[in-house]
N, C-alpha and C positions, 0 to 999 in steps of 0.2 A: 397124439391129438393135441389141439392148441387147448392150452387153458385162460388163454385174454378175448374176448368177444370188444372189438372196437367199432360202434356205429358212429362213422361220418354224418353230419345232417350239415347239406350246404347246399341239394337242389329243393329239397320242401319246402315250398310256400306256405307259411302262414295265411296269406290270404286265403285257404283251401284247404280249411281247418280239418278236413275228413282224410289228408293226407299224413295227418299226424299223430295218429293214434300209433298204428303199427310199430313204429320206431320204439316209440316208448315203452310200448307193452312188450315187444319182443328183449328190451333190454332189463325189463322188470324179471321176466319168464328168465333168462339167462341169469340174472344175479339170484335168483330163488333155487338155479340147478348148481348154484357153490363155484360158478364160473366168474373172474374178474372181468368189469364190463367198465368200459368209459365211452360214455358220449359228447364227441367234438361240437357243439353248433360253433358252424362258419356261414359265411356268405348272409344270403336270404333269410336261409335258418335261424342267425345269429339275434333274429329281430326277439328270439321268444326270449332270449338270455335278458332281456332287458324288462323289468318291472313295471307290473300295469298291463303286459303283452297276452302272454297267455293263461292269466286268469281269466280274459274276457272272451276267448277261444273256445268250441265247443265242437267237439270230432262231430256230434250228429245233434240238428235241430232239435230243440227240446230236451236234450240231455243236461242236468243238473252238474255234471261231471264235467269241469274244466278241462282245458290241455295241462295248465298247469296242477290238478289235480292225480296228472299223469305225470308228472315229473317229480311229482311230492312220495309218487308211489314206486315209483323207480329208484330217485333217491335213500329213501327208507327200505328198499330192498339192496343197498349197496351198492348200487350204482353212480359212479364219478361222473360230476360232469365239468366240462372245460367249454373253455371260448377261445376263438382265435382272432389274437390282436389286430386284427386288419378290422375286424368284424365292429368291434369298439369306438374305430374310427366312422363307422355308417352308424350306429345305433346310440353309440353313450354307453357309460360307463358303470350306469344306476341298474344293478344287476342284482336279479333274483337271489336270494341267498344259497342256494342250492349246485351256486357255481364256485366250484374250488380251486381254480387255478384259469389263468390267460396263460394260452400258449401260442407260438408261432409255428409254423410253416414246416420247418426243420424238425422238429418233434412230431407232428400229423406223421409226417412221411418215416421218422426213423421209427413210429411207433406199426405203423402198417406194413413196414419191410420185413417187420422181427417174426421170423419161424413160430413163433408160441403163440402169434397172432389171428385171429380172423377178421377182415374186415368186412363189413357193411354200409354202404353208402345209400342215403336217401335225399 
């Protein structure tokens, strides 16, 4: 069985904030079962990595609870998160603290190809 849970997020719209919950909570629920998780935002996705983004996000109407609240929570459960340098170039570089490394292209892929892996894209 793998022991790395890797979620890709490069089709989730931000603008479509109820499509963002999942990702996070499932990679919460994953680093609480003692499994290592990293979540990639690239693309679209990459809009949350950037500060002021998904504080102002809310999965459902009237929820008190941020997207960013979700990644505070994921975080603090172990969970890595990365950005991918393409992503940088559309958004800026003024990035939520909770992002521990820019990676590129070449790492996404040697990281989804490795046996001990699972990936999930959203």
């Amino acid at each position: 069985m793998a022991d790395k849970l890797l979620i890709i997020m490069v089709n989730t719209d931000p603008s479509n904030p109820s499509e963002l919950g999942a990702p996070f909570f499932q990679a919460t629920v994953a680093a609480a079962m003692e499994f290592e998780v990293e979540v990639i935002l690239t693309g679209r996705s990459g809009e949350l990595a950037k500060k002021g983004i998904a504080e102002n996000l809310f999965v459902q109407a009237g929820s008190e609870k941020s997207v960013y609240s979700f990644i505070q929570d994921a975080h603090e459960a172990g969970v890595v998160f990365k950005v991918c340098t393409p992503t940088l170039d559309l958004w800026g570089d003024d990035l939520i603290p909770e992002i521990e490394e820019t990676v590129g292209g070449a790492y996404v892929i040697s990281e989804a190809m490795d046996d001990d892996t699972v990936t999930f894209t959203y």
